[in-house]
Every structure is written in structure tokens, then in C-alpha cells.
C-alpha positions as a Markdown table, in Angstrom:
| # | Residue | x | y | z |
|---|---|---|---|---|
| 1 | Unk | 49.5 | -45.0 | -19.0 |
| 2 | Unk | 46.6 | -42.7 | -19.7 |
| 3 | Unk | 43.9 | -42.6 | -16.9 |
| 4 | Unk | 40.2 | -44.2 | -17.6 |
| 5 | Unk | 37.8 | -41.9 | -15.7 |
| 6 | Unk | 34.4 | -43.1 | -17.0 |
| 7 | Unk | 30.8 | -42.5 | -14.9 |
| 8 | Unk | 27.5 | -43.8 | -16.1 |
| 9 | Unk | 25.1 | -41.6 | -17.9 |
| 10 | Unk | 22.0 | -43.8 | -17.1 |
| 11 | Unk | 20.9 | -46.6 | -14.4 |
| 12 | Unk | 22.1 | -49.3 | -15.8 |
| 13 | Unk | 25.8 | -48.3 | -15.3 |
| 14 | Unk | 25.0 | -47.2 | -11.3 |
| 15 | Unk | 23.9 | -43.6 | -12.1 |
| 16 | Unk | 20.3 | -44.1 | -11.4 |
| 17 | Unk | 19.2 | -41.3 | -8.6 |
| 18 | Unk | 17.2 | -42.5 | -5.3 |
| 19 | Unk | 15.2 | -39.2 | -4.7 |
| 20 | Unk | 12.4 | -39.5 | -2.3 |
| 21 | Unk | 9.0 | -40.4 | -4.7 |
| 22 | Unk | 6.5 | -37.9 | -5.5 |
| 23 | Unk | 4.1 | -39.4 | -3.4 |
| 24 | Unk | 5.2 | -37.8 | -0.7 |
| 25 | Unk | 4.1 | -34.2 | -1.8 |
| 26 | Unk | 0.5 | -35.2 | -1.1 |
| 27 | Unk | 1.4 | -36.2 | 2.4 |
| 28 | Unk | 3.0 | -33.3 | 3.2 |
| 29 | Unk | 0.3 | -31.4 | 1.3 |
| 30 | Unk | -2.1 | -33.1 | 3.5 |
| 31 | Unk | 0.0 | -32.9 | 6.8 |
| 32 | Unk | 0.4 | -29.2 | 5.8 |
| 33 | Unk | -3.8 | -28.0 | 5.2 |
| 34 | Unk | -4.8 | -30.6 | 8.6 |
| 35 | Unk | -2.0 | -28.5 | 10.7 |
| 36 | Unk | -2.8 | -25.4 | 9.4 |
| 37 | Unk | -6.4 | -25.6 | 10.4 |
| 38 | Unk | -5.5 | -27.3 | 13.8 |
| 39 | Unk | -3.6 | -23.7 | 14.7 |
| 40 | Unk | -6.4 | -21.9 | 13.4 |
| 41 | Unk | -8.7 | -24.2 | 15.5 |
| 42 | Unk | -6.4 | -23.6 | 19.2 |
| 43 | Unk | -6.2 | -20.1 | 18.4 |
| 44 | Unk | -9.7 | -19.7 | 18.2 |
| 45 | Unk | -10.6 | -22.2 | 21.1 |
| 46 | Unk | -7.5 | -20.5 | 23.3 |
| 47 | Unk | -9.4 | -17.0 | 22.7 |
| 48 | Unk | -13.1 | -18.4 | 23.7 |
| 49 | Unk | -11.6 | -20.2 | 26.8 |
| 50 | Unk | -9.2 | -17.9 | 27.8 |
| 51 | Unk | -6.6 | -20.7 | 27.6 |
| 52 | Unk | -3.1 | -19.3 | 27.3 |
| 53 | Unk | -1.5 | -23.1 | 27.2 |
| 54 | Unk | -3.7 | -23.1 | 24.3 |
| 55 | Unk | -2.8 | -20.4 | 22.6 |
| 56 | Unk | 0.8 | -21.6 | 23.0 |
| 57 | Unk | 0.6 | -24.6 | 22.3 |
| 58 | Unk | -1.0 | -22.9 | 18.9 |
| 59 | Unk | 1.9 | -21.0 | 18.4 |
| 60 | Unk | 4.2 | -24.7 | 18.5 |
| 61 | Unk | 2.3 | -26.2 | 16.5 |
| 62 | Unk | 3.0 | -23.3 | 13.7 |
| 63 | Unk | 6.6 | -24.2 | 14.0 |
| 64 | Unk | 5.8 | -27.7 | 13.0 |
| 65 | Unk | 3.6 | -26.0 | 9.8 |
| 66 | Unk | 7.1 | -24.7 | 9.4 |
| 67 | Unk | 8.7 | -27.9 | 9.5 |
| 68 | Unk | 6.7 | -29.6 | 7.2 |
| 69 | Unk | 7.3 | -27.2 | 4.5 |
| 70 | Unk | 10.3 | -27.1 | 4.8 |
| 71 | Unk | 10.4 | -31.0 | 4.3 |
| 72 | Unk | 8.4 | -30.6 | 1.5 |
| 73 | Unk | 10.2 | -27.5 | 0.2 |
| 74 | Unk | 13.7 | -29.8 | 0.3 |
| 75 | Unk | 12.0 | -32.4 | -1.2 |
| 76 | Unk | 10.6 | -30.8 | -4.4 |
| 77 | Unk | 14.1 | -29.3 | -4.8 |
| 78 | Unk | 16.2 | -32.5 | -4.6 |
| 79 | Unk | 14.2 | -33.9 | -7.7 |
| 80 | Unk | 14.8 | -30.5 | -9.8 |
| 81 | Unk | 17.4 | -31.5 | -12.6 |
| 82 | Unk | 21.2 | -30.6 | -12.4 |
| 83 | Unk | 21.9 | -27.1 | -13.9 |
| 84 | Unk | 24.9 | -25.4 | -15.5 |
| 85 | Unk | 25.7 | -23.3 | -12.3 |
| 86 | Unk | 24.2 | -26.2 | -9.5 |
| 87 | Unk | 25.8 | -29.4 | -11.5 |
| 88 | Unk | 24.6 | -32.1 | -8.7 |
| 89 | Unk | 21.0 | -30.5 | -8.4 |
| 90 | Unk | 19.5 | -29.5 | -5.0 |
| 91 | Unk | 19.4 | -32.5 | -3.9 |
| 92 | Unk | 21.2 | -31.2 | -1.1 |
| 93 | Unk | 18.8 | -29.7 | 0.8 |
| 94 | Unk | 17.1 | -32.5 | 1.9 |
| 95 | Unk | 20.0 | -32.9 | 4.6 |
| 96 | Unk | 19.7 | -29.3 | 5.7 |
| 97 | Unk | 16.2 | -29.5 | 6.1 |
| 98 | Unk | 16.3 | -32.8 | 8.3 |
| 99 | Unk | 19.0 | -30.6 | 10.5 |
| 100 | Unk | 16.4 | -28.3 | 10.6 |
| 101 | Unk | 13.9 | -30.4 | 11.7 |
| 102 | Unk | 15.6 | -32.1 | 14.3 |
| 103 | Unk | 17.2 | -28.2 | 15.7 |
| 104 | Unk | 13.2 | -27.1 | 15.9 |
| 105 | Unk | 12.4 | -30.3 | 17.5 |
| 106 | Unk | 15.3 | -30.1 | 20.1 |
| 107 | Unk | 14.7 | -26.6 | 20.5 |
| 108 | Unk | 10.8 | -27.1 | 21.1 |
| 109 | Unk | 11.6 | -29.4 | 24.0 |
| 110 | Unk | 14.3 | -27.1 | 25.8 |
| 111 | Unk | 10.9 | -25.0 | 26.0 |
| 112 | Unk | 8.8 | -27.8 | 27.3 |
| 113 | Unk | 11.4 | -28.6 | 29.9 |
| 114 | Unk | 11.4 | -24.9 | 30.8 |
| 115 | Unk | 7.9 | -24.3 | 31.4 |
| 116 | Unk | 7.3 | -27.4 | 33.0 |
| 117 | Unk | 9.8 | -26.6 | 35.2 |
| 118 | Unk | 8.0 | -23.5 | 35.8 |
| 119 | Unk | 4.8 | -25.3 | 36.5 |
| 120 | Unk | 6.6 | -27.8 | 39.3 |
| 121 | Unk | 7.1 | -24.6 | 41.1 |
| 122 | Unk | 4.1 | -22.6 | 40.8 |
| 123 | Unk | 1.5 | -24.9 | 39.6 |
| 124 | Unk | -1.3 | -23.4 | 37.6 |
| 125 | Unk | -5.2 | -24.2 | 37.5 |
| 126 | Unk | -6.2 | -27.6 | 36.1 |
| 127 | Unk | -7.0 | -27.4 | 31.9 |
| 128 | Unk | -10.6 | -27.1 | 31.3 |
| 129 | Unk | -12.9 | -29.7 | 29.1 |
| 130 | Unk | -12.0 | -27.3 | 26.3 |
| 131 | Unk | -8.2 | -27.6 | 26.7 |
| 132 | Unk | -8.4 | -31.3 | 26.8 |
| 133 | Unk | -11.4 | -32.0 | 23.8 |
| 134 | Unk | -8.6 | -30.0 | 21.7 |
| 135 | Unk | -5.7 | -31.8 | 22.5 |
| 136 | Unk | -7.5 | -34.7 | 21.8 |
| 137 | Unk | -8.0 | -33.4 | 18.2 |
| 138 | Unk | -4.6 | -33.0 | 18.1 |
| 139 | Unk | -3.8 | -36.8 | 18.8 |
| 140 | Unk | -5.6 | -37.5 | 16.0 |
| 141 | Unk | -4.8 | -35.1 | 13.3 |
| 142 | Unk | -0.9 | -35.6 | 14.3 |
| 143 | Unk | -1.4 | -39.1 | 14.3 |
| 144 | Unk | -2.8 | -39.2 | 11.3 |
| 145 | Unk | -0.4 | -37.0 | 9.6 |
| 146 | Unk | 2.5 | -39.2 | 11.4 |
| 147 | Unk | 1.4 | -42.1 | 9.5 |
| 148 | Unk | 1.6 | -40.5 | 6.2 |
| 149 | Unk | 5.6 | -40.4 | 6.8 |
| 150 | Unk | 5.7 | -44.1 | 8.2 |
| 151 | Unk | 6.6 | -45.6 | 4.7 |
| 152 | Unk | 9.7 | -43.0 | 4.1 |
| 153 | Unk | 11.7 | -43.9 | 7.3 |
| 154 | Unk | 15.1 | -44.6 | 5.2 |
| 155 | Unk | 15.1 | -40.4 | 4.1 |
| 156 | Unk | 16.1 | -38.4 | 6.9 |
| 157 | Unk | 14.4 | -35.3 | 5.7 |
| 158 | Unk | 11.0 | -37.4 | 5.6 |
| 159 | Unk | 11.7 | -38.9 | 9.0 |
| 160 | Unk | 11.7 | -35.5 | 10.0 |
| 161 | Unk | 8.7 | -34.6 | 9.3 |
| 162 | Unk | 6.9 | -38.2 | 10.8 |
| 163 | Unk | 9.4 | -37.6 | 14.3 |
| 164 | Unk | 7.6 | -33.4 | 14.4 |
| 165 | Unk | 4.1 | -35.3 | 13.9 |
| 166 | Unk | 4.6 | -37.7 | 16.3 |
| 167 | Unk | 5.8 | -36.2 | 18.7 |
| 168 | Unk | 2.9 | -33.9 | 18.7 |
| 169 | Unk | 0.9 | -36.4 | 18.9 |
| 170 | Unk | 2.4 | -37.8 | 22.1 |
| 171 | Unk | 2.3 | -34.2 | 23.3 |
| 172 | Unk | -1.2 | -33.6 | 23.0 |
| 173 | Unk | -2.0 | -37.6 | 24.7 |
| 174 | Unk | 0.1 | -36.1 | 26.8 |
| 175 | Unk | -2.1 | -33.1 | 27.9 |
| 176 | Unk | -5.7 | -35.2 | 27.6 |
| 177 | Unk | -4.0 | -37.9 | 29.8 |
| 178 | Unk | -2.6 | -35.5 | 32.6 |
| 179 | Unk | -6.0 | -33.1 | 32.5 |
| 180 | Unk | -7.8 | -36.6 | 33.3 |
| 181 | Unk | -5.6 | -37.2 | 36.0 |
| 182 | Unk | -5.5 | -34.1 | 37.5 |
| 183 | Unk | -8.9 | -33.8 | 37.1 |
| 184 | Unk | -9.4 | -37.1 | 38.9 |
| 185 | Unk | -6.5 | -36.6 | 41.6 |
| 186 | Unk | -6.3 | -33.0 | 41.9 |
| 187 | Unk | -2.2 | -33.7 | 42.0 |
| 188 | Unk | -1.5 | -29.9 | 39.8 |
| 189 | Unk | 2.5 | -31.7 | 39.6 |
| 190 | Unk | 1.0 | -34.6 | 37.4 |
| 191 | Unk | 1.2 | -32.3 | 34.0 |
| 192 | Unk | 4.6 | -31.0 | 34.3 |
| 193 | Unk | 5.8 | -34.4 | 35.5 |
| 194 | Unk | 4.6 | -36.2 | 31.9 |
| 195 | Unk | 6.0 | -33.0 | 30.0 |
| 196 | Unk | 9.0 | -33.4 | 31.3 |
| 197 | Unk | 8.7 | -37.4 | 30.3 |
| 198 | Unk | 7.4 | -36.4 | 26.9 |
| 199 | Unk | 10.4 | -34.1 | 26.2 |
| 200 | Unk | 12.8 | -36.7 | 27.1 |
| 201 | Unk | 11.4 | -39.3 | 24.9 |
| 202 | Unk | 11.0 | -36.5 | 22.1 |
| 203 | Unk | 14.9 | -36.2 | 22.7 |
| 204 | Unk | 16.2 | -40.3 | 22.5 |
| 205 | Unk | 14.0 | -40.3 | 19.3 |
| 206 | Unk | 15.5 | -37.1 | 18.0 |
| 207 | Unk | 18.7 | -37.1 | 18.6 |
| 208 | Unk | 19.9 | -39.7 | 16.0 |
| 209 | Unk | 18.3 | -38.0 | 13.5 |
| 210 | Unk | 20.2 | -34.4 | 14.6 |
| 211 | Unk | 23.7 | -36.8 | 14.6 |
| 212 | Unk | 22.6 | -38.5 | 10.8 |
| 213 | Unk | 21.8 | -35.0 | 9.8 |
| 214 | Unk | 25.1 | -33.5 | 10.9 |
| 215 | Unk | 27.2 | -36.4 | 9.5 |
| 216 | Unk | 25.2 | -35.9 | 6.1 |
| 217 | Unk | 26.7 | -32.1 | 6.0 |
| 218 | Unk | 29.9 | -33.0 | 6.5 |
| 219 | Unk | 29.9 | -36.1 | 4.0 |
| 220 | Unk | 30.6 | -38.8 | 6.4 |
| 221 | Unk | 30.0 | -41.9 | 5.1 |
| 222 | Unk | 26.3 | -42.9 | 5.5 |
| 223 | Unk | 24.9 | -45.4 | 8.3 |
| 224 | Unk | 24.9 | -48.8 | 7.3 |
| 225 | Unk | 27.8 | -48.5 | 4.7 |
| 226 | Unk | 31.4 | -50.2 | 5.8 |
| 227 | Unk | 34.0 | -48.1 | 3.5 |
| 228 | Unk | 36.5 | -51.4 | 4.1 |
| 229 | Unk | 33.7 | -53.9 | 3.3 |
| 230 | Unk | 33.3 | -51.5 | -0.4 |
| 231 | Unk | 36.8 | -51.5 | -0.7 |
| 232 | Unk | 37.2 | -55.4 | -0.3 |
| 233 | Unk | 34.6 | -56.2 | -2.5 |
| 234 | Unk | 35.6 | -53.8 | -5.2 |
| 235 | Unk | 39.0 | -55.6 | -4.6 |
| 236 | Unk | 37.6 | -58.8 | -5.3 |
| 237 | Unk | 36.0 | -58.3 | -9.0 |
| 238 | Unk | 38.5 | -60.1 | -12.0 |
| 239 | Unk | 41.6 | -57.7 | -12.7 |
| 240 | Unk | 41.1 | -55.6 | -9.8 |
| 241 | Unk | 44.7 | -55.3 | -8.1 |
| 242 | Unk | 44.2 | -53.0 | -6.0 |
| 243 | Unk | 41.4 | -49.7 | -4.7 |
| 244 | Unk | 42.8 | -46.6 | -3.5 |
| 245 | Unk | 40.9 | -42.8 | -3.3 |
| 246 | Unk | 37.2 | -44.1 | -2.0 |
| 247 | Unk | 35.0 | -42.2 | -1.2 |
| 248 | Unk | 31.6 | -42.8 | 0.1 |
| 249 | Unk | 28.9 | -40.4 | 1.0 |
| 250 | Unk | 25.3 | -39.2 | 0.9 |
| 251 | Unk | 24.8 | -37.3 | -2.2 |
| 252 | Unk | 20.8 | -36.0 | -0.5 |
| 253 | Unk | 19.1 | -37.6 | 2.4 |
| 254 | Unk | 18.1 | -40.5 | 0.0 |
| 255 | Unk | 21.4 | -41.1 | -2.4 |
| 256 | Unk | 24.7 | -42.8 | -1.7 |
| 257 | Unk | 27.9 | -41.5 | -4.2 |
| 258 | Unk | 30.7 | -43.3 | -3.9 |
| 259 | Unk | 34.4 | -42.5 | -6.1 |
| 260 | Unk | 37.2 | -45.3 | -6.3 |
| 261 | Unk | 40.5 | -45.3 | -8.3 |
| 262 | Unk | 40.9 | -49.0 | -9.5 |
| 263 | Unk | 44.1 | -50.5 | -10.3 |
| 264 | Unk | 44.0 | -53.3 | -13.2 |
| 265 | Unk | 47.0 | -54.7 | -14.9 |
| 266 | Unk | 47.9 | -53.9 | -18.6 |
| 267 | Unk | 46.1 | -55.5 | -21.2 |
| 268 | Unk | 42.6 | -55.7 | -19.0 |
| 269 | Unk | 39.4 | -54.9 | -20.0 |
| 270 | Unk | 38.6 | -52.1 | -18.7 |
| 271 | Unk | 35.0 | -51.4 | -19.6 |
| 272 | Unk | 34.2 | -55.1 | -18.4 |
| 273 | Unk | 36.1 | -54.1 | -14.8 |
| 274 | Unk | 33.9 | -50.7 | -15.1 |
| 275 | Unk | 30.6 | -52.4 | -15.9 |
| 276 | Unk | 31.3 | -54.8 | -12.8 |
| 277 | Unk | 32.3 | -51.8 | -10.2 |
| 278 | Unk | 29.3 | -50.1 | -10.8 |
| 279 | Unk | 26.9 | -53.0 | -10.9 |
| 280 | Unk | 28.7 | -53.9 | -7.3 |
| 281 | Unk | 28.1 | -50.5 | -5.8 |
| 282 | Unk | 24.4 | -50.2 | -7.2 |
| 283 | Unk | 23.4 | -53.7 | -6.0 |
| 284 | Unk | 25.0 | -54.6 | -3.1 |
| 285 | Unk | 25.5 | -51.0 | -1.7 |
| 286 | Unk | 22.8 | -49.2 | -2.9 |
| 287 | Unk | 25.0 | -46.5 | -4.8 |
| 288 | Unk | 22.7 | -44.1 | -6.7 |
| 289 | Unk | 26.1 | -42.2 | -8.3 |
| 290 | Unk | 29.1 | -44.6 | -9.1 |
| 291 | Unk | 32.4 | -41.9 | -10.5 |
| 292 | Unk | 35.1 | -45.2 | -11.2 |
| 293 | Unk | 38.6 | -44.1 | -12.4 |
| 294 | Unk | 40.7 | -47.4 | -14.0 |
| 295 | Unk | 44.4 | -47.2 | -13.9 |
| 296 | Unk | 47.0 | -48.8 | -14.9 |
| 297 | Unk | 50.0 | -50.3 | -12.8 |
| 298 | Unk | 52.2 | -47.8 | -13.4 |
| 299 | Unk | 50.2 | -44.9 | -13.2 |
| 300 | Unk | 48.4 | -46.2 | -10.0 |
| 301 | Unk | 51.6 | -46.7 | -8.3 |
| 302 | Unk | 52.0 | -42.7 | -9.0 |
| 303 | Unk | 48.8 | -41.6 | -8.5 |
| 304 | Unk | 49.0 | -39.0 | -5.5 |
| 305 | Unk | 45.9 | -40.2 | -3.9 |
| 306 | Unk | 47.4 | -43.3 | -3.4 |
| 307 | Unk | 48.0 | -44.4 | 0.3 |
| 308 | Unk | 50.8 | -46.5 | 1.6 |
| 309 | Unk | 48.4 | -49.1 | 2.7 |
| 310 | Unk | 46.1 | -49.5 | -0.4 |
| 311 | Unk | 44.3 | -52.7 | -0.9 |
């Protein structure tokens, strides 16, 4: 019994791509020119005042510059078409820039943590009115910028990009709020005490996005998608007798592929069984990219990706 290995060449047979819209190039476009000019702006102030928490602070803020473009970067790539040499696209690099991301972010707070902790033991002159009007800008513009992201929480690589912004933001409240305080109190242990608290939060909020990016490289089967709950339901559709060989995993940071062997008894349609699969796995599991191969009885009993325990 020959094999039917069939794949949809347009949406309505479960081959219609989930790339993150193009609206997103104007917020990162936007995110990009207001961060830009915030650096420009602490680098300038930092000289004037003679702030060196300024200037590096400056210098952190260019990594997240960084990070946005490389967001953006990964996102104009994943919606360039499929060529002869790169036959799935670029799409791809959406999941290495969210790892990249959430590495800068993790990174940036092992530094916060370190100089806080250098602060707790030799504390250093309150900030100035200058330090704290600027990091006030910078709850703002991050805020701001933060928002622009809000809509594309389901992409990775664009959640990213909002968790850099915000937790700039809460960086920056974090520096008005403790100057304040320490102006108020005099208490120099206030600011690397709510550092430290910053970087922790920064962390919990980070760290799933480092794990989703990490199980996206290694094709593990995307959050919120139950492998045995695919398999049942594929198991269920008319002259479906059994589903061996699935497979289930994120194609970008925005895309769900998914390949199945289905077994069908002699005599069945096929291309109705087909049709069905692929309208399953697009409706009710949000599969962009839908690769079904129909067997027969007898040559699913042989196929060598069949397990013992196939449903």
C-alpha cells in the first residue's frame, strides 16, 4: 500500500503562517529612535553633572537599543519568504532573539545585583535633582515604549522586547523613588536595597521567557499544546484507526507545525480524512503548518516510526 504524504499549499488546508503583523515594525521603530535619544540624553546629563550612575545607566540602556533591534531584526526575517537554500524561511530567528533577550536581561540584573551589593558596603553620595528628573524621563519613555509591545504578549520575541522596556521602566521608578527617599531620610542603604528588589522581580518575570526560549530551540512542544490531547482528537476524526509519528513544535516564536502518520483502513477516503486533520490542527490547535501522511493498514503496521503503544 503506497504512502499518501500530502501538506497544504494554502490556508485553507492548515498551511496558513502566524508571523508576528507588520505593525509591530513601527513600534519597535518608535521604541528604537525614543531609546536612542534617551542614551544620548543620560550621556549628556551624566557629563554636565558628573553623574557616573548616569553615565552607566546610559551605557544599559544601549544594550536594550540592542535588544530592540534585535527583536525587530528577527522579526522582519521571520516574514521573508522560504528560499531554495533556507526552505522554512527565517522564521527561526524569532526564538533566538527572544533567547537573546531574556540572556541580556538576566545578565543586566547579575550587574545590578553586583553593584548594589557594592553600594550596601560602601554607600555613595545621594543622586542629585539631575539624576532623579532623568530617571524620571526614563519611566516615561520606557513605559511608553512598553506599551507598544502589550498587544503581542503570545510571540516570545515581542515579549522580549515589552519585558527590556519594562523593566527599565521599573528601574528608573526605581531610582526617582529611592533618591526621594534618601533625600527625605538620609538612609544611603535605601537604593541598593530597591535595586536589589528590582532585579529580583526583573528575574521571576524573565525567567519563563529564558525557559520558553530555550524549549523553542530545542523543538519542545510549545506551552499550551497537550501532544496526547492532538493525538486523541486526530484519533477521533471518521476512518482514523490509529496516529503514530507526531510531532508538535514551534516552527518561529509565533507558528505551531505539527507532523502525524494517520492510519485509515482500505477503501477510505483519504483526501476527506486529510481535509479533516488539518482543519482539526488549524482550528482547535492553532497549527500554522499541518505535514499529514495517510497510510494504510498494512503499511502502518510496518511503518518504522510506529510505536508499540500507538493510538
Amino acid at each position: 500500500m503506497p504512502h499518501d504524504h500530502a501538506h497544504s499549499p494554502g490556508a485553507d488546508c492548515g498551511h496558513g503562517h502566524g508571523h508576528v503583523p507588520a505593525r509591530f515594525d513601527r513600534a519597535m521603530a518608535i521604541g528604537v529612535v525614543l531609546n536612542a535619544a534617551f542614551v544620548a540624553t543620560e550621556v549628556g546629563a551624566g557629563f554636565w553633572a558628573g553623574s557616573l550612575a548616569l553615565l552607566a545607566d546610559a551605557g544599559h540602556n544601549a544594550g536594550d537599543v540592542v535588544g530592540l533591534l534585535l527583536a525587530w531584526g528577527a522579526n522582519w526575517l521571520a516574514r521573508r519568504p522560504p528560499s531554495r537554500r533556507y526552505t522554512w524561511g527565517l522564521r527561526r530567528s524569532t526564538i533566538y532573539a527572544a533567547f537573546a533577550n531574556a540572556v541580556l536581561l538576566l545578565v543586566a540584573c547579575g550587574g545590578i545585583v553586583w553593584e548594589a551589593a557594592h553600594r550596601l558596603w560602601s554607600p555613595e553620595p545621594v543622586a542629585g535633582p539631575t539624576v532623579i528628573a532623568v530617571a524620571a524621563i526614563g519611566v516615561v519613555i520606557n513605559t511608553f515604549t512598553a506599551l507598544l509591545f502589550l498587544r503581542g504578549h503570545d510571540d516570545a520575541n515581542v515579549r522580549g522586547a515589552f519585558l527590556h522596556m519594562a523593566a527599565d521602566a521599573a528601574v528608573s521608578l526605581g531610582v526617582v523613588v529611592a533618591g526621594i527617599a534618601i533625600a527625605v531620610t538620609g538612609a544611603a542603604w535605601i537604593d541598593p536595597v530597591v535595586s536589589i528588589a528590582i532585579a529580583a522581580a526583573i528575574v521571576a518575570g524573565t525567567w519563563g521567557l529564558f525557559r520558553e526560549s530555550i524549549d523553542l530551540a530545542l523543538d519542545a512542544v510549545p506551552r499550551g499544546i497537550d501532544p496526547e490531547a492532538v493525538a486523541a482528537a486526530l484519533a477521533t476524526l471518521e476512518n482514523v484507526s490509529e496516529v503514530h509519528d507526531l510531532h508538535v513544535w514551534g516552527a518561529s516564536t509565533s507558528e505551531i507545525s505539527l507532523t502525524a502518520h494517520l492510519v485509515t483502513p482500505d477503501g477510505a477516503d483519504r483526501d476527506a480524512v486529510l481535509a479533516a486533520a488539518q482543519a482539526l490542527a488549524r482550528e482547535r490547535f492553532r497549527v500554522a503548518h499541518a505535514t499529514i501522511q495517510i497510510e494504510g493498514v498494512a503499511t502502518g503496521a510496518a511503518c518504522p516510526q510506529r510505536p508499540t503503544d500507538a493510538l
